[in-house]
C-alpha positions in Angstrom: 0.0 0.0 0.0 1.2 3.5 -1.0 0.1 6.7 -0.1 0.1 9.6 -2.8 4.2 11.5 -2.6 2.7 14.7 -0.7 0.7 12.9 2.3 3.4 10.2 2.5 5.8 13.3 2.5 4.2 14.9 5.6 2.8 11.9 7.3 6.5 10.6 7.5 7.7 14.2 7.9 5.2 15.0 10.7 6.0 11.5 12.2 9.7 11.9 12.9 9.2 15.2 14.1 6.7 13.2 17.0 9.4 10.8 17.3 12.1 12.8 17.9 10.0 14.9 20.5 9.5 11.3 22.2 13.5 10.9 22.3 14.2 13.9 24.4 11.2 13.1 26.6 11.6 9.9 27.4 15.5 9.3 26.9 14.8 5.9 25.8 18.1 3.3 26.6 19.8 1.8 23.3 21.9 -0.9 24.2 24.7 -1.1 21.0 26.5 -4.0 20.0 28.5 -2.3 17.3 31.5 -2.3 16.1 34.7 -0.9 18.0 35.7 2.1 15.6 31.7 3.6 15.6 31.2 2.9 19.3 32.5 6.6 20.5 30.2 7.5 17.4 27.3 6.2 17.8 27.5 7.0 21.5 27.8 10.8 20.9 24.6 10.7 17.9 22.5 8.5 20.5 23.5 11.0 23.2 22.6 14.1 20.6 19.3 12.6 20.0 18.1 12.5 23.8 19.0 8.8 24.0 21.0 6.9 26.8 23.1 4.9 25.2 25.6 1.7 26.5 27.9 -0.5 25.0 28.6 -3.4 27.6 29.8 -6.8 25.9 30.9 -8.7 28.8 28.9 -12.0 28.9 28.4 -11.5 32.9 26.5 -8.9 32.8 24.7 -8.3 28.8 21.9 -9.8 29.6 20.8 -7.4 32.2 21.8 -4.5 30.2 19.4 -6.0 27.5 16.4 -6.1 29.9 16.9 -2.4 31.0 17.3 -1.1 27.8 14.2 0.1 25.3 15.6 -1.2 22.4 18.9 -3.5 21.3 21.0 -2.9 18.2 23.3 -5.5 16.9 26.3 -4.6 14.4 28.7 -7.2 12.8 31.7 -4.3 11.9 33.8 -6.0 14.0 32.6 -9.6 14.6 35.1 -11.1 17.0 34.4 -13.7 19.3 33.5 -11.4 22.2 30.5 -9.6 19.6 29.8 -12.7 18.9 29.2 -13.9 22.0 27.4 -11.3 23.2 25.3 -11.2 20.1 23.7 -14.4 21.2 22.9 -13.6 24.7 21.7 -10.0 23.7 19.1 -11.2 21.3 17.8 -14.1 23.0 17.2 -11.8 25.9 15.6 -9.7 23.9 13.3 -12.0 22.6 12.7 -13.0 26.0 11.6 -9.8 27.4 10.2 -8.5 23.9 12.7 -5.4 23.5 12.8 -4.6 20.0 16.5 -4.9 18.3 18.1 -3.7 15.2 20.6 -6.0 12.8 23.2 -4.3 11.0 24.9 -7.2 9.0 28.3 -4.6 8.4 29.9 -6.5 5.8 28.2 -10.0 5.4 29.4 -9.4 1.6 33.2 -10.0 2.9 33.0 -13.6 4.3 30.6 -16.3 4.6 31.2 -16.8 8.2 29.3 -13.3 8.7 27.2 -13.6 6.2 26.0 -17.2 7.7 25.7 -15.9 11.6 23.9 -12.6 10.0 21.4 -15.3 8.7 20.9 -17.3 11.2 20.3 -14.0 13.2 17.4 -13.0 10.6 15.8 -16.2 11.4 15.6 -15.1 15.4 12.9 -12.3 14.0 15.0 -9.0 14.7 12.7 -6.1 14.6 14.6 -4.2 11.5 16.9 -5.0 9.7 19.3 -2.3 8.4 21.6 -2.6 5.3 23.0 -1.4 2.4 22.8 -2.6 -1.1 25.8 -5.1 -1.4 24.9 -6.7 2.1 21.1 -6.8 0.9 22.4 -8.9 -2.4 24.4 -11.4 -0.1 21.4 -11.8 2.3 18.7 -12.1 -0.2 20.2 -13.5 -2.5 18.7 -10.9 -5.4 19.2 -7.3 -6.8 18.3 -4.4 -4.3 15.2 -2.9 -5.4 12.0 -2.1 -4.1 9.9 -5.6 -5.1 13.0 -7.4 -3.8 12.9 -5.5 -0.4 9.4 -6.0 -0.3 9.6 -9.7 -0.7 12.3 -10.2 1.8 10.4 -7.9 4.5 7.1 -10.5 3.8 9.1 -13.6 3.6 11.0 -12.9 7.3 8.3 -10.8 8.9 10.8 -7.6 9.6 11.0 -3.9 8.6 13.9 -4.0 5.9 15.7 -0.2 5.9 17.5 -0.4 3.0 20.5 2.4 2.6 21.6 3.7 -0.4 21.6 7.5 -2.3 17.8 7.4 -1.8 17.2 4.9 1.5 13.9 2.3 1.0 11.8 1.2 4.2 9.8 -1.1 3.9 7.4 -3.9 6.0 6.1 -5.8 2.9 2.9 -3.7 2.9 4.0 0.5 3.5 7.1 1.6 1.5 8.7 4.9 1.9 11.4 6.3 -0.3 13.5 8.9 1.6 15.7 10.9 -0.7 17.6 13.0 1.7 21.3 13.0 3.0 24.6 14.2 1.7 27.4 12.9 0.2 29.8 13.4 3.1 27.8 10.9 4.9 29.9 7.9 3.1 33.3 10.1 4.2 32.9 9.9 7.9 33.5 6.4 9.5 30.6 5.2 11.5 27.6 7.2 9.6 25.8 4.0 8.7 26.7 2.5 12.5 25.1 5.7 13.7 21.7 5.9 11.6 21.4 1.8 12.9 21.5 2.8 16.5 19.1 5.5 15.5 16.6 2.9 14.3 17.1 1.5 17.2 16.7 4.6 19.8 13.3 5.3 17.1 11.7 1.6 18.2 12.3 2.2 21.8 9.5 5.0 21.4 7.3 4.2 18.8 5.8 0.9 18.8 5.2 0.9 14.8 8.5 -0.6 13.6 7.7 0.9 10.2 7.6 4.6 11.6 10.1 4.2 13.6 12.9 3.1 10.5 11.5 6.0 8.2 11.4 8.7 11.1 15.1 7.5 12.4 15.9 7.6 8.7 14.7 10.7 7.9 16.2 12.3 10.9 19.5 11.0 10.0 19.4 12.6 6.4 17.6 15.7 7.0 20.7 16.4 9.8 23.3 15.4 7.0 21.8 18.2 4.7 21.8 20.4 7.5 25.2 19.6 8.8 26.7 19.8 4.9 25.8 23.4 4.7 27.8 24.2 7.8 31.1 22.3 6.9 34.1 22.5 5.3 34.9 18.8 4.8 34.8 15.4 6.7 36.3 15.7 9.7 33.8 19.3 10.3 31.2 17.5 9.2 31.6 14.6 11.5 30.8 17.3 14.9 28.5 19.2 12.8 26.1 16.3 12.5 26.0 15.5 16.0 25.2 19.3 16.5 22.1 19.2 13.8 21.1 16.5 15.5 20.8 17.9 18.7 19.1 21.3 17.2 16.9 19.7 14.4 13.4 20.1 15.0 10.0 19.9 13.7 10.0 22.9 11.3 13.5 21.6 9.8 12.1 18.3 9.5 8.6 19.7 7.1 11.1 21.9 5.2 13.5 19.5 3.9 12.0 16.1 4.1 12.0 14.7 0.8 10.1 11.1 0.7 8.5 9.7 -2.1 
């Protein structure tokens, strides 16, 4: 089901602009399994956002983390045996105790291992599933594209938040196409990492895993515009997006929004 481009514009639009009042209200926790070059990151964003964040991957005490926290992202960037390990008691608690979690299969298009445990994680039911083209061809096994996102978001029962110059969302039924960001994005280590956690931070306030992916999505992009215009190159950029973040708002968020 699609809407017509100008309500799905605002509706999505109007609906990040709720979500993101929700963050700084209820400074939901985001526990992050994520890799260790985006962890100081993704912190910061999460932090930016109105989020508490934490990053705990000892195997003694994960599992209570998990259970605190409002939502659970899991990122393979640097799958060692620690992640790993930790991967596996994070999501089965969160299954458990139903707390919503994010994959991010970073690099499943590398090796099989990955792209085998990112499977086998998919089959556990994560709440989204975040990726970017190449990692969506490994995992599915077909071209990126919207009737290919679409299928796999039906076949597996997730939201699929696909990534790309123009970022898809999709639960088999609504589709958004969200057309913002900036090319500096894919210069600063961690971006992707960062938008993932924001997913994340999104389902710990809104129950609709749909508007949650397009609203953290469209946060994510709209800042990246915003933060552009302010910067002089990558490593500017990089604190300028964790500023927009902190100052965007509703009116920014109905002025640049561009979904389809």
């Amino acid at each position: 089901m699609q809407l017509p481009d100008t309500a799905l514009r605002e509706g999505v639009a109007e609906s990040a602009a709720a979500v993101l009042e929700r963050l700084r209200v209820r400074s939901p926790r985001v526990h992050c399994i994520t890799n260790a070059v985006a962890q100081n990151f993704t912190a910061n964003m999460l932090l930016a956002a109105g989020c508490v964040p934490s990053m705990s991957l000892d195997r003694e005490e994960i599992a209570s983390f998990v259970v605190e926290a409002d939502a659970l992202l899991v990122n393979l960037g640097t799958l060692d045996a620690d992640r790993r390990a930790a991967a596996e008691i994070a999501v089965a608690t969160a299954t458990q105790h139903g707390v919503p979690w994010v994959l991010d299969p970073v690099f499943v298009d590398r090796t099989r291992t990955r792209a085998t445990f990112a499977g086998a994680l998919i089959a556990r039911s994560p709440t989204v599933v975040r990726l970017n083209h190449a990692e969506f061809a490994t995992l599915a096994g077909a071209e990126p594209s919207a009737d290919a996102a679409i299928a796999a978001a039906r076949a597996n029962g997730i939201v699929i938040a696909l990534s790309g110059a123009t970022d898809l969302v999709t639960d088999g039924e609504w589709t958004a196409v969200i057309a913002n960001g900036h090319p500096l994005m894919a210069k600063v280590t961690a971006m992707g990492c960062a938008a993932s956690a924001l997913v994340a931070a999104c389902l710990g306030v809104e129950l609709d895993a749909f508007r949650a992916s397009a609203a953290a999505l469209t946060l994510m992009g709209v800042a990246g515009e915003v933060a552009a215009a302010k910067s002089e190159g990558p490593g500017s950029f990089a604190v300028a997006i964790v500023d927009a973040i902190h100052r965007l708002d509703k009116a920014t968020l109905l002025a640049h929004a561009k979904v389809k």
